[in-house]
C-alpha positions in Angstrom: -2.8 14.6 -25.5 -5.3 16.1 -23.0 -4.3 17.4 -19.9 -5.2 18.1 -16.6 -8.5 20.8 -16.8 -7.1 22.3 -13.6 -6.3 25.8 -12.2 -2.9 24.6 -11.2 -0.5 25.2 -13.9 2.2 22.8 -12.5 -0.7 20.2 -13.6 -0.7 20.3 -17.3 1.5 18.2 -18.2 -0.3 15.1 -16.6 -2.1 13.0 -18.9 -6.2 12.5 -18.6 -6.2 9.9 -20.8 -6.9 6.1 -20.8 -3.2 4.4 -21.8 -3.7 1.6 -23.9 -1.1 -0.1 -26.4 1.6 2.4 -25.6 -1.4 4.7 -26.9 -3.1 7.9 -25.1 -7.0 6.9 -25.7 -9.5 9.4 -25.2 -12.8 8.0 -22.8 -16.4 8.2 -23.9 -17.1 9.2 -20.9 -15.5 11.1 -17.7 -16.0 11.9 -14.0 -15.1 15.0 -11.9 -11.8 14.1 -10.1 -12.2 17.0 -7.0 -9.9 17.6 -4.1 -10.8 15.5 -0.7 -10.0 19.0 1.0 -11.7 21.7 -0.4 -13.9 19.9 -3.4 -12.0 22.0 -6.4 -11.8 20.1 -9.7 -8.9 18.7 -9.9 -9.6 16.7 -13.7 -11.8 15.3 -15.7 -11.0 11.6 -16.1 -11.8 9.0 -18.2 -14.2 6.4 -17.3 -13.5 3.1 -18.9 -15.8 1.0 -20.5 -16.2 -2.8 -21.2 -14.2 -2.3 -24.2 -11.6 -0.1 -23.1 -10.5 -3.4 -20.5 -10.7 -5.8 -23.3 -8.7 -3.5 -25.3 -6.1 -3.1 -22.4 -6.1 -7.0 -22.2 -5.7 -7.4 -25.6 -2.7 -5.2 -25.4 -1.6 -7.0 -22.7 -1.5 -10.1 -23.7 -0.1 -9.1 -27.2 2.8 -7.6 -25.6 3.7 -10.4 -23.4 6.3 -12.0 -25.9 8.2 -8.9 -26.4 8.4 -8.7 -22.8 9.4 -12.0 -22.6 12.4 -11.8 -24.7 14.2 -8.6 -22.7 16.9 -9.2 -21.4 17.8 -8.9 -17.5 19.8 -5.9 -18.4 17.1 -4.2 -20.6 14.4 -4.4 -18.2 16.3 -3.3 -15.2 17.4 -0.3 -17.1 13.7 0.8 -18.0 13.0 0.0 -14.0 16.0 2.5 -13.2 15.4 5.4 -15.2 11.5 5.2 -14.1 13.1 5.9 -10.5 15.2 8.2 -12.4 12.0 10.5 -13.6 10.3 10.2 -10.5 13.6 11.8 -8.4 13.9 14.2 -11.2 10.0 15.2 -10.8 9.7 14.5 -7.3 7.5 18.2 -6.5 4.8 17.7 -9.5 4.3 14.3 -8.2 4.1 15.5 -4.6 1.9 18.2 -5.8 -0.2 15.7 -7.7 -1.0 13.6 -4.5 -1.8 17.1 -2.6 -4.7 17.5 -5.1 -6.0 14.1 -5.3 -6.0 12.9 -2.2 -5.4 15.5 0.3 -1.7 14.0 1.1 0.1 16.6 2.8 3.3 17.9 0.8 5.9 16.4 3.8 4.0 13.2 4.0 4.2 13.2 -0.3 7.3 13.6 -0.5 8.6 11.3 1.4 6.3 8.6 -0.2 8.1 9.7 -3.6 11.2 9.2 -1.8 10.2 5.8 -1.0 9.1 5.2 -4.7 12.3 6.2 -6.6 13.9 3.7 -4.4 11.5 0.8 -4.9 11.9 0.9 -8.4 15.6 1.0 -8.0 15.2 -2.1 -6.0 12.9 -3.2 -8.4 15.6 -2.3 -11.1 18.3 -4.7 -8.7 16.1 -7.9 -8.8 15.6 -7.8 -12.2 19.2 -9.0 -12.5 18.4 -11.8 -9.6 16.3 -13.8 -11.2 17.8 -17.5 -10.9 17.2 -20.9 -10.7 19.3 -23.5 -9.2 21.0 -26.9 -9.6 19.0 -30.0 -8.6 20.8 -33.2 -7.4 19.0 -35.5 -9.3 21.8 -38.0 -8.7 20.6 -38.0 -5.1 18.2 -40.6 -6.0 18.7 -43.9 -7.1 17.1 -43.6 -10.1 18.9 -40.0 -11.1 22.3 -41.2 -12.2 23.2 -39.9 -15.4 21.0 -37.0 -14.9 21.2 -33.3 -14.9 18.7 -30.5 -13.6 18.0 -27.4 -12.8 15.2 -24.8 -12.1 14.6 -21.7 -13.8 12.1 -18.5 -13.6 9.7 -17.7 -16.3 7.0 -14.3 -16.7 3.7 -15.5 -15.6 2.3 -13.4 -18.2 -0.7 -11.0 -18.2 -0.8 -9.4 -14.1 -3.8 -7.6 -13.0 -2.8 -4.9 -10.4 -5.8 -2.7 -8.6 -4.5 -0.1 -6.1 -5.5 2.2 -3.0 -5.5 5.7 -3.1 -3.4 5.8 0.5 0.2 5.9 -1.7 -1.2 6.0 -5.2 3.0 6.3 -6.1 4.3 3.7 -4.2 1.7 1.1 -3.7 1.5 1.2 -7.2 5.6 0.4 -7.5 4.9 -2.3 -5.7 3.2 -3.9 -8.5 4.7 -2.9 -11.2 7.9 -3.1 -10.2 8.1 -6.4 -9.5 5.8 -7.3 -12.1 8.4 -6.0 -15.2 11.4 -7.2 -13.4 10.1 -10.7 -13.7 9.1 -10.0 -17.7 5.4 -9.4 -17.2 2.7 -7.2 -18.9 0.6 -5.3 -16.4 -3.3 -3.5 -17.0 -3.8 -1.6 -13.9 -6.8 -0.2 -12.1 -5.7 2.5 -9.9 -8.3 3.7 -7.5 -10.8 6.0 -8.3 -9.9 8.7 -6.6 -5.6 8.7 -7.4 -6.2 8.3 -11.5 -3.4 11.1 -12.0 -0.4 9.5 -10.5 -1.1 6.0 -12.0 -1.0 8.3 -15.7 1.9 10.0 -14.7 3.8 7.2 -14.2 2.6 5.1 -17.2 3.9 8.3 -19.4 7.1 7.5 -17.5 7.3 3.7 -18.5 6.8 5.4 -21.9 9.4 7.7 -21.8 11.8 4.9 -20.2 11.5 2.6 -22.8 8.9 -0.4 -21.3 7.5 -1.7 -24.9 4.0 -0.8 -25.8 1.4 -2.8 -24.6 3.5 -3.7 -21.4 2.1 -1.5 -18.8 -2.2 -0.3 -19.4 -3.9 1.9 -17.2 -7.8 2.5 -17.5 -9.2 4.3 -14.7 -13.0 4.3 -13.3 -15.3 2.4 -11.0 -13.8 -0.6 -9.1 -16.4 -2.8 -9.9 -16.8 -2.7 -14.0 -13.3 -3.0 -14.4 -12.0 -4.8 -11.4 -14.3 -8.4 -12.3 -13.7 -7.9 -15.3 -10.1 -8.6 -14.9 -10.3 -10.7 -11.9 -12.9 -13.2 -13.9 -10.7 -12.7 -17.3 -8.7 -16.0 -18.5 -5.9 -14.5 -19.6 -5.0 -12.8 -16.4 -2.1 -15.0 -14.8 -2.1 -13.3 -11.5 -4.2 -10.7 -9.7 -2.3 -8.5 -7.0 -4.8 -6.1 -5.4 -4.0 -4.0 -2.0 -7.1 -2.8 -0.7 -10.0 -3.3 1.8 -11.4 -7.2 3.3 -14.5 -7.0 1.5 -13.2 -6.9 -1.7 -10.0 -9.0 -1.4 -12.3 -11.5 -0.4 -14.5 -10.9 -3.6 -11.9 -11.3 -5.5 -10.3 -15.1 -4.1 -13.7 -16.1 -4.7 -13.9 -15.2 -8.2 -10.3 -15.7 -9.1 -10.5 -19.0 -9.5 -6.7 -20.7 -10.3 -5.2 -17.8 -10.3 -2.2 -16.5 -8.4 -3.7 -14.1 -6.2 -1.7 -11.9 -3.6 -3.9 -9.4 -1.7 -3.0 -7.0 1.1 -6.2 -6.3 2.9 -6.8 -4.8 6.7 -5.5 -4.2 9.4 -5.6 -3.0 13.3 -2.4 -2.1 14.3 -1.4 -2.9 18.1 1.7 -1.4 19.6 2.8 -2.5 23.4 4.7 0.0 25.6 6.6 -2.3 28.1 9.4 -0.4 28.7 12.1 1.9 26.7 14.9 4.1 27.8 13.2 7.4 25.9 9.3 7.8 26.5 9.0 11.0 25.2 10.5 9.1 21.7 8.2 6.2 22.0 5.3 8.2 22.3 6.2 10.8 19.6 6.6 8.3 17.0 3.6 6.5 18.3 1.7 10.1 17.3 3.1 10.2 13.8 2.2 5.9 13.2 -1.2 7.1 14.1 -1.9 10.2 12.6 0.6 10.4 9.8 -2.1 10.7 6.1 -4.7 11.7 9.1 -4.4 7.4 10.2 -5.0 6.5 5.9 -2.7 3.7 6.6 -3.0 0.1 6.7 -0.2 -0.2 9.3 -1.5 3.0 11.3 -1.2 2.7 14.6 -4.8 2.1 16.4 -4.0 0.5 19.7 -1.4 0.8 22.1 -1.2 -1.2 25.3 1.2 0.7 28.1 2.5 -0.9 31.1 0.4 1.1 33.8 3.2 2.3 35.8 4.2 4.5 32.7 0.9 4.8 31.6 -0.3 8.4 32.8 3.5 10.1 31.6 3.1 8.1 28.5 -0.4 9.7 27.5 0.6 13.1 28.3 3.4 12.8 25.9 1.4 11.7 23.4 -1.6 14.3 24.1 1.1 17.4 23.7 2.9 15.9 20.8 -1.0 15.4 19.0 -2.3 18.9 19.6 1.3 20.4 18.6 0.3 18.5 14.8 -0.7 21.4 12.1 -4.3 21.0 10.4 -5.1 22.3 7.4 -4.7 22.7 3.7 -2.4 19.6 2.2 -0.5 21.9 -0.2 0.7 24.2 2.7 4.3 22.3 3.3 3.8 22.9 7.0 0.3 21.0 7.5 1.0 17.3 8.8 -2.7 16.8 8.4 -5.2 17.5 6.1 -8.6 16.1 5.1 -10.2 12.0 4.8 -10.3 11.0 1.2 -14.4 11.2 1.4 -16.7 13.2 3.4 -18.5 10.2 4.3 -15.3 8.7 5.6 -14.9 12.0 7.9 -18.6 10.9 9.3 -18.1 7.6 9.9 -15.1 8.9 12.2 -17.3 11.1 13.8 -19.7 8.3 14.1 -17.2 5.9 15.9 -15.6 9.1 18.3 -19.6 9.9 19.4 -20.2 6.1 20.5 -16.9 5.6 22.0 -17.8 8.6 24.0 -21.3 7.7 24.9 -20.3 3.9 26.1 -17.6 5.4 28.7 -14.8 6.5 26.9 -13.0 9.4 27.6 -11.4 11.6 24.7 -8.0 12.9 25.3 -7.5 15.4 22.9 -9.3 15.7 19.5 -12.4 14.2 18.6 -14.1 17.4 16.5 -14.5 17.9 12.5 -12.7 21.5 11.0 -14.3 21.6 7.8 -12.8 18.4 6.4 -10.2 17.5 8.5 -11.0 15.5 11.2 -8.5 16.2 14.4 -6.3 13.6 15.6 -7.8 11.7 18.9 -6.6 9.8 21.3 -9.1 8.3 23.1 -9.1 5.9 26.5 -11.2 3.7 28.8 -12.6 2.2 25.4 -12.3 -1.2 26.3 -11.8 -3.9 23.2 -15.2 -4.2 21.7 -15.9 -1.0 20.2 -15.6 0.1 17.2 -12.7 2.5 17.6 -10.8 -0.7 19.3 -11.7 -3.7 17.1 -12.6 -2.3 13.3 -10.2 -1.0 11.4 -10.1 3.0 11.5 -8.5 3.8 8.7 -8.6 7.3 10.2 -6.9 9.9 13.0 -8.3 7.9 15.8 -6.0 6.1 18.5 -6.7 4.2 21.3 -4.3 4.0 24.1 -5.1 1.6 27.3 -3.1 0.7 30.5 -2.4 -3.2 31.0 -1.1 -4.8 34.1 0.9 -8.2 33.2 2.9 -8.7 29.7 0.6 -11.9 29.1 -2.1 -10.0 28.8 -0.7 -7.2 26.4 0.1 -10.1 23.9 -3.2 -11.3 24.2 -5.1 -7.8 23.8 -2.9 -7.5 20.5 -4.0 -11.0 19.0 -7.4 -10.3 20.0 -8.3 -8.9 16.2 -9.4 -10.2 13.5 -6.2 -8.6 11.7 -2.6 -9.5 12.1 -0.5 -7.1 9.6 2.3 -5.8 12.2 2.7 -5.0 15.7 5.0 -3.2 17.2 6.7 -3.6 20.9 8.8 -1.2 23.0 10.6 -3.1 25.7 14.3 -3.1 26.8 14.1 -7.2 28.2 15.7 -9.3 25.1 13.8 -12.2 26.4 10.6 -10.2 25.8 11.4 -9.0 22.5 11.9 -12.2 21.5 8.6 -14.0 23.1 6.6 -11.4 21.4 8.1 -12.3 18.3 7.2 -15.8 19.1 3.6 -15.2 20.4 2.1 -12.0 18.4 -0.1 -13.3 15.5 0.9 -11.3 12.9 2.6 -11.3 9.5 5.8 -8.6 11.0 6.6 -7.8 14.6 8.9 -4.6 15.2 11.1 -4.7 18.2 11.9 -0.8 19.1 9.2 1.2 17.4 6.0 1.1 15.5 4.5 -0.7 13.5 3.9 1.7 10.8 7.7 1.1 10.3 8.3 -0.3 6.1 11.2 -1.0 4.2 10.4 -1.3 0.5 12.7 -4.5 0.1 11.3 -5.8 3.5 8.8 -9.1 3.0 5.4 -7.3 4.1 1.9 -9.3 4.4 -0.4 -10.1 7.2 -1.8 -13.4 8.7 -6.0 -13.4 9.5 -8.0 -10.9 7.7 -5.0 -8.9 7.0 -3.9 -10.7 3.7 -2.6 -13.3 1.6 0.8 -13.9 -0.3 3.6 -11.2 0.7 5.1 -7.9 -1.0 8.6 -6.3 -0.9 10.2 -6.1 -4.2 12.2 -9.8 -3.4 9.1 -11.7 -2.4 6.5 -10.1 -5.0 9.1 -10.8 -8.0 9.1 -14.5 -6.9 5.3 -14.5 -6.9 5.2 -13.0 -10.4 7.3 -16.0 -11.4 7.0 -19.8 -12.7 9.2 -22.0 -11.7 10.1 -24.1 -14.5 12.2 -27.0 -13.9 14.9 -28.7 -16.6 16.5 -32.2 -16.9 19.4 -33.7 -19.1 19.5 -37.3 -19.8 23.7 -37.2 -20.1 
């Protein structure tokens, strides 16, 4: 097996191979995987080709029987001891994300965290699956009759993943996707190959039959249509950005498709009995991953009596945040995923600036990294208000009348989650009613996730809903059964 071509020993045991059939294929051709920090090579990966993916379907779809027939018990077991492998190798995977996409170690490890325990979740609803008894004998013409409902494998998933949590984003598909009985060929993103091979060696290692889980690793587009557009494909779950979700209901035709796309994430400060709290966790829901987040916080709304104390607490809490290099356990952030993401922030900071808004703190490149900013007095039409950021950039405006704070949130085209701080019950519960969005978190932000939590957005934010329950359920047919007695 070839491994990592990397200056970091801890490195070489990760596979740079395509994984195919429960088989370590070697690519035609590669690309220079390089740090987003300070551009070091990091691997050389494989770059699949049109018959690498029909290969990887192939295997796919071969394996789906064998799949089919484990058991409950057998597939939750594979699911734990995955969760298993990843608590036991917690540090290389951490170390893993440092290099390929500039996660900082803290905010790495706790994503592994999070991972181990999705897959035991994962592991838990395996055993869930159930149908139930239908009354038939409720109608007139059902006497004599017995049914029920049961769950089936849909078959062949497609799963194409961000690079923002290339550990757990990617648990989220395939957890759900073998504890219904289904075979898997992922596309992780181009830039987060390593940790989507890592993990497959771990399916290997766990048991998951060959052919079940296939990873082939390149550009979005040759690969990504070519499983979107492919018939045997039962189900396509992609987590990504608008543009492409959208690409891909279009060409998806029939079916399933569950996409996890934008979002703009509003937070309103209305009250709370610990400001200082509020507005430290409001720093670290915008700036945790340097704002790489699809529930990062972008706007926050603060009743202007505690808007000024508010701001200051969140200025001193954002230039207290370490910069620097992602491997260094003390940095809590490091450097954008592209250079061209880094100048688009830039970009957006520079015309927020010239059409009247006022920077707070932040708002300069250091070598990659991009410092957190706050910004203010930036109204709702730029792009630093409206667009999504995916990026250190927070905007933090006073508002006068609670009416009008729910209506600056659902003014987006986005509705993922929303968070509100307020100590009125009646409030927290009319902005549960009124904010258009697909989770609304009373008491903090609305970075806040649960892995066993349903999670999807309304708008341009998404379609269909993940947490290990809900995405099992979508990876499912319902079949339903009836005895003539």
């Amino acid at each position: 097996m070839t491994m990592a071509k990397t200056t970091d020993t801890a490195l070489q045991s990760v596979p740079t191979q395509l994984f195919i059939g429960g088989n370590w294929v070697e690519g035609a051709q590669h690309y220079e995987l390089k740090s987003p920090y300070d551009g070091h090579l990091v691997a050389l990966i494989p770059l699949a080709q049109p018959d690498d993916v029909e290969a990887a379907l192939q295997a796919a779809q071969q394996a789906a029987p064998a799949m089919r027939r484990l058991t409950a018990y057998e597939r939750s077991r594979i699911l734990e001891r995955v969760s298993q492998l990843i608590e036991e190798n917690i540090e290389l995977c951490a170390l893993i994300a440092a290099h390929e996409n500039a996660k900082p170690l803290k905010a790495a490890r706790a994503e592994l965290a999070r991972t181990a325990e999705t897959y035991k979740f994962a592991a838990e609803e395996a055993k869930r699956l159930h149908g139930e008894t239908v009354p038939l004998d409720a109608a007139k013409s059902g006497k004599g009759r017995f049914g029920f409902t049961k769950r089936e494998p849909l078959g062949v998933v497609a799963a194409i993943t961000p690079f923002n949590f290339p550990f757990n984003l990617v648990a989220h598909k395939l957890g759900p996707a073998f504890a219904a009985g289904n075979t898997v060929v992922l596309k992780p993103a181009y830039q987060t190959p390593l940790s989507a091979l890592l993990i497959a060696k771990f399916f290997a290692e766990a048991g998951l039959p060959a052919g079940a889980l296939n990873v082939v690793t390149g550009r979005g587009g040759a690969i990504g249509d070519r499983l979107v557009t492919d018939s045997r494909v039962k189900m396509v779950t992609f987590t990504g950005s608008v543009p492409v979700g959208l690409g891909i209901k279009e060409k998806a035709g029939l079916k399933r498709v569950t996409l996890e796309l934008g979002s703009n994430a509003g937070v309103i400060v209305d009250s709370t009995d610990d400001l200082n709290a509020a507005a430290a966790r409001c720093v670290e829901g915008a700036f945790n991953f340097a704002g790489q987040v699809c529930i990062s916080v972008q706007r926050i709304y603060v009743l202007r009596e505690l808007f000024e104390p508010f701001l200051a607490a969140m200025k001193a809490k954002a230039e207290a945040l370490v910069l620097g290099d992602p491997q260094d356990a003390a940095t809590d952030v490091s450097a954008l995923i592209q250079p061209a993401e880094t100048a688009r922030i830039a970009g957006w900071v520079a015309d927020a600036e010239r059409m009247g808004a006022r920077i707070v703190c932040g708002g300069k490149q250091r070598g990659s990294v991009f410092e957190p900013t706050i910004l203010t007095g930036a109204g709702d039409k730029l792009a630093v208000s409206c667009q999504e950021a995916f990026g250190p950039i927070v905007v933090v405006e006073p508002y006068d009348t609670w009416d009008e704070a729910i209506s600056r949130v659902n003014d987006s085209e986005y509705g993922l989650q929303a968070g509100v701080y307020t100590t009125s019950i009646a409030r927290a519960f009319d902005a549960a009613e009124r904010l258009e969005v697909g989770g609304v978190i009373i008491g903090d932000i609305p970075s806040f996730r649960v892995d066993n939590m349903p999670y999807g957005g309304v708008k341009n934010s998404g379609v269909g809903k993940e947490g290990i329950h809900y995405s099992t359920e979508e990876m499912t047919e319902l079949k339903f059964v009836s005895f003539l007695l």
